[in-house]
Residue frames relative to the residue before (quaternion, step in Angstrom):
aa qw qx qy qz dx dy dz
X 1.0000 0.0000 0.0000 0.0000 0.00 0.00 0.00
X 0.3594 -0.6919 0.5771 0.2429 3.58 -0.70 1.01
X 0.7121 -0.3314 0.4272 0.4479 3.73 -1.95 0.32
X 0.6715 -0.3993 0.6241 0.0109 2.58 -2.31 1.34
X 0.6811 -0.2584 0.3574 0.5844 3.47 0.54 -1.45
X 0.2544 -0.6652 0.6996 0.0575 2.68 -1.79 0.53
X 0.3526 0.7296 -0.5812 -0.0746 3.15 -1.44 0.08
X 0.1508 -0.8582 0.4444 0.2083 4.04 -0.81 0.05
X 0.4465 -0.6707 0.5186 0.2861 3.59 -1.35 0.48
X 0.1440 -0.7483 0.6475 0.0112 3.64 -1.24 0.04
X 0.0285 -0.9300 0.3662 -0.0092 2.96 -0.65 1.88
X 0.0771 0.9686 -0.1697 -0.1645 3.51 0.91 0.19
X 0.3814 -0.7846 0.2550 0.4169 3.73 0.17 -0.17
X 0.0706 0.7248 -0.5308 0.4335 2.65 0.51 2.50
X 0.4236 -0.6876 0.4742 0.3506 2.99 1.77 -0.45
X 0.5636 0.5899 -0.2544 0.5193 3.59 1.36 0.33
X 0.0617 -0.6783 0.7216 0.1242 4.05 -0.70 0.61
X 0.2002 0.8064 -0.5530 -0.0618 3.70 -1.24 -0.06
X 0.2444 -0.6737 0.6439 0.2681 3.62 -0.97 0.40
X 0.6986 -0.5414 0.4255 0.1945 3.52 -1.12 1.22
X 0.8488 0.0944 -0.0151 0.5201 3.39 0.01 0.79
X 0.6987 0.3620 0.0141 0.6169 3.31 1.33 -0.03
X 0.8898 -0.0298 -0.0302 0.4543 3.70 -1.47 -0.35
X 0.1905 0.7579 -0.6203 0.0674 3.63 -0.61 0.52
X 0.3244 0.7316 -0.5842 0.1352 3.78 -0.53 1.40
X 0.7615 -0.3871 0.4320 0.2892 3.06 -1.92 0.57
X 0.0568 -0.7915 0.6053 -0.0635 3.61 -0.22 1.28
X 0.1384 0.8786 -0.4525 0.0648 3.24 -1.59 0.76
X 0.0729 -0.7878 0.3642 0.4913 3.74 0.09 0.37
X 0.6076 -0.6623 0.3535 0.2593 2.88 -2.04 0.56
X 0.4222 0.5574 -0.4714 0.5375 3.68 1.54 1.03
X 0.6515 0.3654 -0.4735 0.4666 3.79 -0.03 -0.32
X 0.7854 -0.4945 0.3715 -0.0241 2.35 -1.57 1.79
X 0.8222 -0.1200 0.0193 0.5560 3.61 0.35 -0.86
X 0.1881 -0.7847 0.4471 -0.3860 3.12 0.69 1.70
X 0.3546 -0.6966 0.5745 0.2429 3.75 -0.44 1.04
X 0.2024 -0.8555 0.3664 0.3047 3.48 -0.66 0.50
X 0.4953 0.6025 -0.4156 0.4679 3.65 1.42 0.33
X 0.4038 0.6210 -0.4329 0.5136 3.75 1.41 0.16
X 0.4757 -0.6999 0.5300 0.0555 2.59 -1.32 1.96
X 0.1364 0.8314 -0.5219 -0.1335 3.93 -0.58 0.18
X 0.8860 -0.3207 0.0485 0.3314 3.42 -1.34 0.33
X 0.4908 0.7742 -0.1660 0.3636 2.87 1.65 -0.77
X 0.6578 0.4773 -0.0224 0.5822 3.22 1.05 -1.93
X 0.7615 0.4057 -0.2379 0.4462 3.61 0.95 -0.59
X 0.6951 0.2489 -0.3820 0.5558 3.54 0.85 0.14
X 0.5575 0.3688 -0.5291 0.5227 4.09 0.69 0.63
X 0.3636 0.4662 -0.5769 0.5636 3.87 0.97 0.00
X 0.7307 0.6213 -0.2229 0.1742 3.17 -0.49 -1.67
X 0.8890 0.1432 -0.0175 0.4346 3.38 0.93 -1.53
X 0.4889 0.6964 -0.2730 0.4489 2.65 1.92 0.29
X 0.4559 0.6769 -0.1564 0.5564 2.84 1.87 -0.89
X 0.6955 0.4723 -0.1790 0.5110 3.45 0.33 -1.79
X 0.6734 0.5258 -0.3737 0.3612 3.91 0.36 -0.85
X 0.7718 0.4691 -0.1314 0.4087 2.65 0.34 -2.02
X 0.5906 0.5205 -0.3607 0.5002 3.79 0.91 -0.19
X 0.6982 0.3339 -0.4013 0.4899 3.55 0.82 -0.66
X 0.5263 0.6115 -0.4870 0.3345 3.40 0.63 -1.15
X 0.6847 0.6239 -0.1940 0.3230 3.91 0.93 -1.58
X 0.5168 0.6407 -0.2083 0.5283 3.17 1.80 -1.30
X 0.6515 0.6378 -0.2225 0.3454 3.58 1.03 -1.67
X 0.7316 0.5369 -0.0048 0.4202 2.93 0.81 -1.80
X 0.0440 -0.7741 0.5597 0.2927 3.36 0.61 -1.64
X 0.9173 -0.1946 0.2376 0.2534 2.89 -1.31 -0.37
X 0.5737 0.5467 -0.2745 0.5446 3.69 1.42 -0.87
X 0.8286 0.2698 -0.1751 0.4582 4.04 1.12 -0.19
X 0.3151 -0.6586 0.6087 0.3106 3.26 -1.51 0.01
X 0.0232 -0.8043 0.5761 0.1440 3.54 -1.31 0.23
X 0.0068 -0.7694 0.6168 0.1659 3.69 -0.63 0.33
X 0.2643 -0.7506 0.6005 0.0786 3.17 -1.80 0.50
X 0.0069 -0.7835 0.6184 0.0604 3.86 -0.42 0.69
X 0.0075 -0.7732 0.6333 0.0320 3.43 -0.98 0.60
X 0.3109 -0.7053 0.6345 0.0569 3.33 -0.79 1.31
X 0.2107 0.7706 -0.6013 -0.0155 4.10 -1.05 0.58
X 0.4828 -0.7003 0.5236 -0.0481 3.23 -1.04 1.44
X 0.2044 0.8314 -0.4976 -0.1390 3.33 -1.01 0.55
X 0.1540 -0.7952 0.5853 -0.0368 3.35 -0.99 1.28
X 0.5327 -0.5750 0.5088 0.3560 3.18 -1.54 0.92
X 0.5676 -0.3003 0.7028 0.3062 3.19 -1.86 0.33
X 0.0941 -0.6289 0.7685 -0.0707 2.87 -2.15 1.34
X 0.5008 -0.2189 -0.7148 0.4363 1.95 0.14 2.19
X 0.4292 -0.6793 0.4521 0.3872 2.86 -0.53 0.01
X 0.6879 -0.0439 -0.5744 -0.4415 1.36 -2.55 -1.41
X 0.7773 0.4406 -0.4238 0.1486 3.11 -1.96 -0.25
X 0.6281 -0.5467 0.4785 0.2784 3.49 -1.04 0.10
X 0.2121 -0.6832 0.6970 -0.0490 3.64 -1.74 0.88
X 0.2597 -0.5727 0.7508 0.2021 3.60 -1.25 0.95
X 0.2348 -0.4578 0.8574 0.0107 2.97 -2.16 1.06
X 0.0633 0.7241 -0.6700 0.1508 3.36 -0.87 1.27
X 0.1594 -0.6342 0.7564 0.0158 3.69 -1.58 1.48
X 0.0827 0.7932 -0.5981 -0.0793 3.07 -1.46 0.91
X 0.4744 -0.7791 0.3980 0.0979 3.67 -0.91 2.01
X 0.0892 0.7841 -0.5922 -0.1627 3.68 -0.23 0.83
X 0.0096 0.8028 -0.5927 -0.0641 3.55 -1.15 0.15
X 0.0523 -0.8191 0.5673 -0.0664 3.58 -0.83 1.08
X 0.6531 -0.6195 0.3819 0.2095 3.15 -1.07 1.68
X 0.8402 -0.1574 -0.0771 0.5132 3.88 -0.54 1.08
X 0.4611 0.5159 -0.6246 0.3620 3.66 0.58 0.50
X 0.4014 -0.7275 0.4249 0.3593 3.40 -1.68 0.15
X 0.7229 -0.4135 0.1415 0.5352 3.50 -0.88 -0.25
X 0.7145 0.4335 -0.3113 0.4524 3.46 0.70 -0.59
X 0.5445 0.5074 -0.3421 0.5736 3.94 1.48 0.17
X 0.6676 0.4075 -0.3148 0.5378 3.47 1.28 -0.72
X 0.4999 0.5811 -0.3447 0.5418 4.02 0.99 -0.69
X 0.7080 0.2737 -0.3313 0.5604 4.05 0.35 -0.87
X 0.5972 0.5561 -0.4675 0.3400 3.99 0.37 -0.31
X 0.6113 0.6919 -0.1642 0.3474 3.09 1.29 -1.53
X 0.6701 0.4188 -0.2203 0.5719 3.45 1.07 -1.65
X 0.6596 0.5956 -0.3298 0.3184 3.87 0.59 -0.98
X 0.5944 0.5296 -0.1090 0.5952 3.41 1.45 -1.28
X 0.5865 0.5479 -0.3433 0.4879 3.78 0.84 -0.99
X 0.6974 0.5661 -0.1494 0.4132 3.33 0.78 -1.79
X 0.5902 0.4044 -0.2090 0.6666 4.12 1.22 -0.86
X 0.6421 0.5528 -0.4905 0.2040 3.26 -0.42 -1.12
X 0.0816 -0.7940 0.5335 0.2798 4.15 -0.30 0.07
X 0.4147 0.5476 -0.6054 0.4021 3.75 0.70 1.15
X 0.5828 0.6635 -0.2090 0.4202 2.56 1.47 -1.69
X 0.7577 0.2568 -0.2648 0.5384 3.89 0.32 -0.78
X 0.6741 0.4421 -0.3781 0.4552 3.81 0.73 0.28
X 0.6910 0.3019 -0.2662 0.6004 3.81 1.22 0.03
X 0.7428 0.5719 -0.2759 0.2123 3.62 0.93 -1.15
X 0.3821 0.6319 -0.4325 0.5174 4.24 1.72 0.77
X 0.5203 0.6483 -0.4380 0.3423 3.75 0.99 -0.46
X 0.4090 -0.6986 0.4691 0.3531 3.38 -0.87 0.23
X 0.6431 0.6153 -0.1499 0.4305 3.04 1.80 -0.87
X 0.6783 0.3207 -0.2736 0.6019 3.57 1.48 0.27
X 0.8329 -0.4357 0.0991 -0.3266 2.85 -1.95 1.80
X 0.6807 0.6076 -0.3873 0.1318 3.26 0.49 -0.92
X 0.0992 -0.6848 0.7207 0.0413 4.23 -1.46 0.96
X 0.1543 -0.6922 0.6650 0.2340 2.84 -1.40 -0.02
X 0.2421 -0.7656 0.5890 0.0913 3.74 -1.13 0.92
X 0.6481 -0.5994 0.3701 0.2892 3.43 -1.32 -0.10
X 0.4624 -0.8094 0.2960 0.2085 3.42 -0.30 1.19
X 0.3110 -0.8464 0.4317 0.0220 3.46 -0.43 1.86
X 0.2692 -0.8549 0.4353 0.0844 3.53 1.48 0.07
């Protein structure tokens, strides 16, 4: 079976990321010093990203009869050893009247589908809780 979709990003050193026809934002990292601060950086884009990606499947799961929300928190730390740096990434599901241990089996099911989820979720260094839904 051929792709679902496609689409790509383009980064250049305009200080600019964009998808063709579509997203275009002020990118930056979130160590350099004199750094715009309304610049979006890598960080913010993969908890966009998989937050996004969850919380849609989780929604798919569920259907219609619930709400679900996802927060994703990512961190960056250096490698010990190094060199370079690693995101540590938690991701929060919650789901309107389910309980924790109904909201804990959604979580893993949705974890398990999600295709961020199966492209980030082998790390040792990523996450997943579930919390109580704050509607």
């Amino acid at each position: 079976m051929g792709a679902r979709y496609r689409t790509e990003a383009i980064n250049g050193v305009d200080g600019r990321s964009r998808v063709p026809g579509g997203l275009d934002v002020a990118v930056a990292s979130p160590l350099k010093a004199d750094a715009d601060p309304t610049a979006t950086n890598p960080e913010q884009l993969l908890a966009l990203a998989w937050a996004t990606c969850l919380n849609g499947t989780a929604q798919v799961l569920v259907g219609e009869q619930r709400r679900t929300a996802v927060r994703v928190e990512v961190e960056l730390h250096p490698v010990i050893p190094g060199p370079g740096y690693e995101f540590h990434v938690d991701g929060y599901l919650s789901a309107e009247g389910l309980s924790e241990a109904e909201t804990e089996d959604l979580l893993a099911r949705a974890h398990a589908r999600c295709p961020v989820s199966k492209l980030i979720g082998a790390a040792a260094t990523v996450h997943t809780h579930t919390e109580a839904y704050a509607g």
